[in-house]
C-alpha positions in Angstrom: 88.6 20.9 123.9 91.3 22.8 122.6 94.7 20.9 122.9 97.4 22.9 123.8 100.9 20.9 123.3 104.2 22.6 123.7 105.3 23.9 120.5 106.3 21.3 117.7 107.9 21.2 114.7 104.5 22.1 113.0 104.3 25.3 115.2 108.0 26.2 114.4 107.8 26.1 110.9 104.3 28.4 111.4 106.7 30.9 112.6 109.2 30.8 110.3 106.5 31.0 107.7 105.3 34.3 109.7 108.7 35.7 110.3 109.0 35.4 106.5 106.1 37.5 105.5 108.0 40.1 107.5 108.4 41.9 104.3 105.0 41.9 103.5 103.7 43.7 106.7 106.3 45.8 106.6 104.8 47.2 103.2 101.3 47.0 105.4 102.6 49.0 108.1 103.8 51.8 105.3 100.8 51.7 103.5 98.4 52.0 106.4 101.1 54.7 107.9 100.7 56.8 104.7 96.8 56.2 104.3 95.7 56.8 108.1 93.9 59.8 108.9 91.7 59.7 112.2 88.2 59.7 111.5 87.0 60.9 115.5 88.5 64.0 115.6 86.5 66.3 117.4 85.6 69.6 115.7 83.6 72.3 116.1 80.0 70.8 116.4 78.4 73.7 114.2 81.1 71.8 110.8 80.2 68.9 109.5 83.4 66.4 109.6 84.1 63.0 108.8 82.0 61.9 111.5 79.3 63.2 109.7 79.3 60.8 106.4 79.7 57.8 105.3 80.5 55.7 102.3 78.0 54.5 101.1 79.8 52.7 97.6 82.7 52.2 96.1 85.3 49.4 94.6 87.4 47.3 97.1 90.9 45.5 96.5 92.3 43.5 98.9 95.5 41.8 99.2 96.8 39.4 102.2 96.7 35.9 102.9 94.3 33.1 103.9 94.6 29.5 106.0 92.9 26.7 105.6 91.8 24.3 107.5 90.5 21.1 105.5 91.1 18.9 108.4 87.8 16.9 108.3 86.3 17.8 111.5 87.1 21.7 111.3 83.6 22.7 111.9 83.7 20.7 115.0 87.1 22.2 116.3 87.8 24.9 114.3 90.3 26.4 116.5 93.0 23.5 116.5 96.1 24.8 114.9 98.6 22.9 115.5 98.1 19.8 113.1 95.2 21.6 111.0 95.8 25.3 109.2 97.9 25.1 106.3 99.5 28.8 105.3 101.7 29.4 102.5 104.6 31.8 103.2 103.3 34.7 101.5 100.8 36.6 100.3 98.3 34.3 99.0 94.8 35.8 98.7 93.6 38.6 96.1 90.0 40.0 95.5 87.8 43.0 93.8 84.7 43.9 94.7 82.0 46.4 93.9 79.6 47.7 97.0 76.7 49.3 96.9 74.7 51.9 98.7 71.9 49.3 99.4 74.7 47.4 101.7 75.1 45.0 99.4 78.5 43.8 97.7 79.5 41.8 95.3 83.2 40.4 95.4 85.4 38.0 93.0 88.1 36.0 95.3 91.3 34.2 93.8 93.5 32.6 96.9 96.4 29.8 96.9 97.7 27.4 100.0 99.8 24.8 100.5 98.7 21.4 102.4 101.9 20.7 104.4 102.9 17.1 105.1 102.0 15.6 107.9 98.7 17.6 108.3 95.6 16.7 108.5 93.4 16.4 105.7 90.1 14.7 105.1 90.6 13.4 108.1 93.9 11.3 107.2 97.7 12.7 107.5 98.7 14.0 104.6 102.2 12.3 103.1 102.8 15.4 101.1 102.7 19.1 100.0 99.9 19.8 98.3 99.0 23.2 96.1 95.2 24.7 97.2 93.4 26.8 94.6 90.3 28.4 95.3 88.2 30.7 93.0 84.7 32.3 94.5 82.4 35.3 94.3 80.3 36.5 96.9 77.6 38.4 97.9 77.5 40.0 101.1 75.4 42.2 102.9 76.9 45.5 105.7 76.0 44.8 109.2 75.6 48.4 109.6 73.1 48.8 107.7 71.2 47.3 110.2 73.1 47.8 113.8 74.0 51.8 112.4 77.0 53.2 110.5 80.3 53.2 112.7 82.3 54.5 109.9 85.5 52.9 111.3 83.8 49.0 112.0 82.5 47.5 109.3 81.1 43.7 110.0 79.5 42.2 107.3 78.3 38.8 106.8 78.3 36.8 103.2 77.1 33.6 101.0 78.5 32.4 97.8 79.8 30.1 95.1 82.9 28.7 94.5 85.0 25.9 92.8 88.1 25.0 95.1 91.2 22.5 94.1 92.5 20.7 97.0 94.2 17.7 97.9 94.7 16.6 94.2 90.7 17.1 93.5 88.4 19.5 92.8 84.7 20.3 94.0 82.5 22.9 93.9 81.6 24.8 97.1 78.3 26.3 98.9 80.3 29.3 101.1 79.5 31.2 104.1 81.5 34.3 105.6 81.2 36.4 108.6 84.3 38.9 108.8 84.8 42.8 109.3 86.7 45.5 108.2 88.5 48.1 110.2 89.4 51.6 108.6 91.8 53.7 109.1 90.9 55.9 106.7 88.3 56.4 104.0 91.0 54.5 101.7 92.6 52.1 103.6 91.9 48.9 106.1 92.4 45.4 107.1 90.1 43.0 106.2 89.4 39.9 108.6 87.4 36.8 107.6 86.5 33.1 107.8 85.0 30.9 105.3 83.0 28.1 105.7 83.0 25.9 102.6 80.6 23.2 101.7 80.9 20.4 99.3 78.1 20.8 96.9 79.0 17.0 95.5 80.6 14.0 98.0 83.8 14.8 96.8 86.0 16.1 99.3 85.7 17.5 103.0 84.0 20.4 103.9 86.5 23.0 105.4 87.2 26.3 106.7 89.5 29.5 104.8 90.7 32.2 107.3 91.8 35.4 105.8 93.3 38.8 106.6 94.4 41.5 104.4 95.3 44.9 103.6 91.8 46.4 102.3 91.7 49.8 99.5 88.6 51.1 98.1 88.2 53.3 95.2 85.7 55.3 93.3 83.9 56.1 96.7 80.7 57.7 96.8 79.4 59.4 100.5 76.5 60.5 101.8 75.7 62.1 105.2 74.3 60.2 108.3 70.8 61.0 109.8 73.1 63.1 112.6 75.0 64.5 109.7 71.5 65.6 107.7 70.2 67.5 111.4 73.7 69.4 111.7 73.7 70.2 108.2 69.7 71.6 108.9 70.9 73.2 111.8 73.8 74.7 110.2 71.4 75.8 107.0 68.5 77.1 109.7 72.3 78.9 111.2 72.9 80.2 107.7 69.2 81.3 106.9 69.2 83.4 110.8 72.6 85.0 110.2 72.0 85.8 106.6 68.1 87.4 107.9 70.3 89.8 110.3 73.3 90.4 108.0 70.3 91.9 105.7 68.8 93.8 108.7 71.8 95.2 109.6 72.6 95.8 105.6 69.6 97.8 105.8 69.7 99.4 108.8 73.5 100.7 107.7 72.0 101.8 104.7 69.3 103.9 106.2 71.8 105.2 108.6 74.2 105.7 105.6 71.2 107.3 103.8 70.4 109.7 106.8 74.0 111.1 107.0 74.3 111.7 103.3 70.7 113.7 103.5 72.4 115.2 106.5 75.7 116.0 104.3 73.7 117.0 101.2 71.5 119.5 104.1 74.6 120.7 105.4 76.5 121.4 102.2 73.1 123.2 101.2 73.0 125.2 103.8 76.8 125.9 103.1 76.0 127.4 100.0 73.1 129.2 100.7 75.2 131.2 103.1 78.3 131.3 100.9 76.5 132.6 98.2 75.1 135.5 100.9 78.5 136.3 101.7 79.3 136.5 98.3 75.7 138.4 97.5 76.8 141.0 100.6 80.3 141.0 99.5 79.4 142.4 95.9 77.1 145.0 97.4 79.7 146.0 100.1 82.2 146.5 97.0 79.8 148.0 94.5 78.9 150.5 97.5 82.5 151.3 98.5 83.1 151.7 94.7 80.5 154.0 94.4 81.7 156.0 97.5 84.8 156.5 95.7 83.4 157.6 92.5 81.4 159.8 94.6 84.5 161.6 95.5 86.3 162.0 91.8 89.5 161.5 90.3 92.9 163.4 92.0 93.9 165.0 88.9 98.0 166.3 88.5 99.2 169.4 87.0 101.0 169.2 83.5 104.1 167.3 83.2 103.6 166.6 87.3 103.0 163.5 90.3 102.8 166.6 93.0 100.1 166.3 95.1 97.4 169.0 95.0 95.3 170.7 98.1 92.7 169.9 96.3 94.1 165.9 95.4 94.9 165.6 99.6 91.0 166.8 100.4 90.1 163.3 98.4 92.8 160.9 99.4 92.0 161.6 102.9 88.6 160.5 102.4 90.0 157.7 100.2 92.0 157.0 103.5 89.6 156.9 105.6 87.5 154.5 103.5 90.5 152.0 103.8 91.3 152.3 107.1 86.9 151.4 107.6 87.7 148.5 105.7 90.9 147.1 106.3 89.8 143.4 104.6 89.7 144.6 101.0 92.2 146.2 98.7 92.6 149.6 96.5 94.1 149.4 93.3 95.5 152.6 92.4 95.9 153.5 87.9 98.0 156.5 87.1 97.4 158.2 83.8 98.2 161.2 81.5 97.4 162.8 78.6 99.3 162.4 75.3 101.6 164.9 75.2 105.1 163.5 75.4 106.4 160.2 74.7 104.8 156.8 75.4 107.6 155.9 77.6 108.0 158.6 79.5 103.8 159.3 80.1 104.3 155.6 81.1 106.6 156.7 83.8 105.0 159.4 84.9 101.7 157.4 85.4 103.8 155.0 87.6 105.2 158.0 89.7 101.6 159.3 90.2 100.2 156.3 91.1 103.3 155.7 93.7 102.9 159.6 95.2 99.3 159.0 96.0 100.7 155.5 97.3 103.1 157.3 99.7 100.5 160.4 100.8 97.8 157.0 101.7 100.3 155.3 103.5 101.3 158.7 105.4 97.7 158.4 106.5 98.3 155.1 107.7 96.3 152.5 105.5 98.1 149.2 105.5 100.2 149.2 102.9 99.2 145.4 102.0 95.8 147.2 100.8 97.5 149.6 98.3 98.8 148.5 94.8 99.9 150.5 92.0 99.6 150.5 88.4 100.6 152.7 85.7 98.7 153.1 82.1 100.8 155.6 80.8 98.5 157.7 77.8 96.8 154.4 76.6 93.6 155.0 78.8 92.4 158.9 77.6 89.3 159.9 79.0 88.3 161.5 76.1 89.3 161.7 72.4 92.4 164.0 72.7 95.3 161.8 71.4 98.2 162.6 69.5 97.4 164.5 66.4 94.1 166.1 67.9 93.8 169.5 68.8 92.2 169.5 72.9 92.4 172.8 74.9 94.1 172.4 78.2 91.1 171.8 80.5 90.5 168.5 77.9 93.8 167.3 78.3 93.7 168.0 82.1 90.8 165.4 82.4 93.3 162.5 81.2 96.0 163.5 83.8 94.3 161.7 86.6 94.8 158.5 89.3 91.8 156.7 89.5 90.8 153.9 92.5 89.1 150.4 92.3 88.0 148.0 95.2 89.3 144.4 94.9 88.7 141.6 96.6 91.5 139.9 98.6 
């Protein structure tokens, strides 16, 4: 049975020795603080997340500190504390290990302790403080492996070799461990085991190392879980659906893209077919009207004259009348004379002619946006009479004319 005496000296000094490692957690608490990242949080079940994977090798450092418990009789009563675990006062244990995806691991351990007087060890009191050094490697294998990945509990259980020098002698060891890890994160944990370790010669007591620690792992390689793998189909079978009906509808926008631009190209045809009617109609409407008015002549002006003749008003009225038909085009209206005189003043007389039949249009009320004026003056003869060549009169009649032009608007 467990005997449970009011605290001692022995048990005063163990927390002392605790209260002094207050440094040393404090650093833990930081450490884990910075490193912690919750490995359950719930996302959308169509992600994959943490959950999801797991490490399945790295490197492992760990840190911390160990008890011992050399008493004699530890595997009989291994939980008697108060006159059996020896702790130094600080950190104490160190160890690297490499882990494999096959569960296995392989670790190298280094730890020191102190037998305190008055302890029990190999079954006598010790009379004085004694230095522990231990030196082991291990080989363990993950308990998940075989119970399923937990990600955030990892037990494991271990054998192994050592050589341990205690109580002023040294033996070499046969060890066993069963211990876990806990992560907070995929870096950082704590590390909890115990040690059985068994005299390979007769020299010395078989005993028991406790050890807890601050746990980082490097170099970490992951792989998905068997849920993990069925999300990740799902989510590729998810991927493979939506990208089948992203095409379909690609295609159907396409085709409908394609049937409006046919539609467009149709319409725009059609467009021009009919522009280039109105166009076709407009040019006959214009080459008609145009003929109409050279079907009526020229209003020719008496010498050195813009008066309007009986025989001038008997055409513009027709000329009028043509306009007023056709109110959407316009008239251009030339003046000219013959050569006689000088070029300016035949050019302003061609400009007064063209403005008189002008006025006597507009008296016959055609819009006067439809009429415009322009005078040529003697550079536009009819015929070959220029200066310097004899014409009778009726040939230089012919050049003293206003002549008319449809234009477009």
């Amino acid at each position: 049975m467990v005997d449970w005496y009011p605290l001692d000296n022995f048990v005063v000094e163990f927390v002392l020795n605790l209260l002094a490692m207050k440094n040393f957690i404090a650093c833990l608490v930081v450490l884990i603080s910075m490193g912690y990242q919750p490995l359950h949080a719930q996302q959308d079940s169509l992600q994959l997340t943490q959950k999801d994977s797991v490490i399945t090798s790295y490197w492992l450092v760990t840190a911390g500190i160990n008890i011992v418990d050399d008493s004699g009789d530890a595997f009989q009563d291994f939980t008697t504390i108060r006159d059996q675990w020896n702790m130094a006062p600080f950190p104490s244990r160190i160890s690297v290990g490499r882990y494999f995806r096959n569960g296995l691991g392989l670790e190298a351990i280094g730890t020191y302790n102190r037998y305190k007087k008055g302890n029990i060890v190999d079954n006598r009191i010790n009379p004085e403080n004694k230095d522990y050094f231990g030196l082991d490697a291990r080989l363990s294998y993950d308990l998940n492996k075989i119970i399923g990945e937990t990600a955030w509990f990892d037990p494991y259980l271990g054998t192994g070799l050592g050589y341990t020098h205690a109580n002023d002698q040294g033996r070499s060891t046969f060890n066993a461990v069963i211990g876990f890890r806990v992560w907070f994160s995929d870096h950082w944990g704590l590390d909890l085991n115990s040690s059985g370790k068994w005299s390979i010669s007769n020299e010395g007591t078989n005993h028991i190392q406790h050890a807890a620690g601050l746990a980082y792992r490097f170099d970490i390689k992951k792989e998905l879980t068997k849920k993990g793998k069925e999300k990740l189909a799902l989510m590729q079978e998810q991927e493979r659906l939506a990208d089948s009906l992203a095409a379909a509808k690609k295609a159907e926008e396409e085709a409908r893209q394609m049937a409006e631009r046919l539609e467009r190209e149709k319409e725009a045809a059609r467009q021009a077919a009919e522009k280039k009617a109105r166009e076709a109609a407009m040019e006959k409407r214009m080459r008609d009207l145009q003929a109409s008015l050279d079907s009526l002549g020229h209003v020719y002006f008496k010498f050195d004259s813009f008066d309007i003749t009986d025989q001038a008003k008997n055409i513009l009225v027709q000329v009028s009348q043509i306009m007023k038909e056709n109110t959407d085009v316009h008239l251009r209206i030339e003046g000219h004379t013959d050569s006689r005189g000088t070029t300016s003043y035949n050019q302003g007389l061609s400009e007064r002619r063209a403005n008189h039949v002008k006025a006597f249009m507009l008296d016959q009320e055609v819009a006067e946006g439809q009429l415009h004026t322009e005078g040529f003056g003697e550079s536009r003869l009819a015929n070959e009479c220029a200066d310097g060549v004899h014409c009778t009169e009726a040939q230089h009649s012919m050049n003293r004319r206003a002549e008319f032009y449809i234009v477009m608007n």
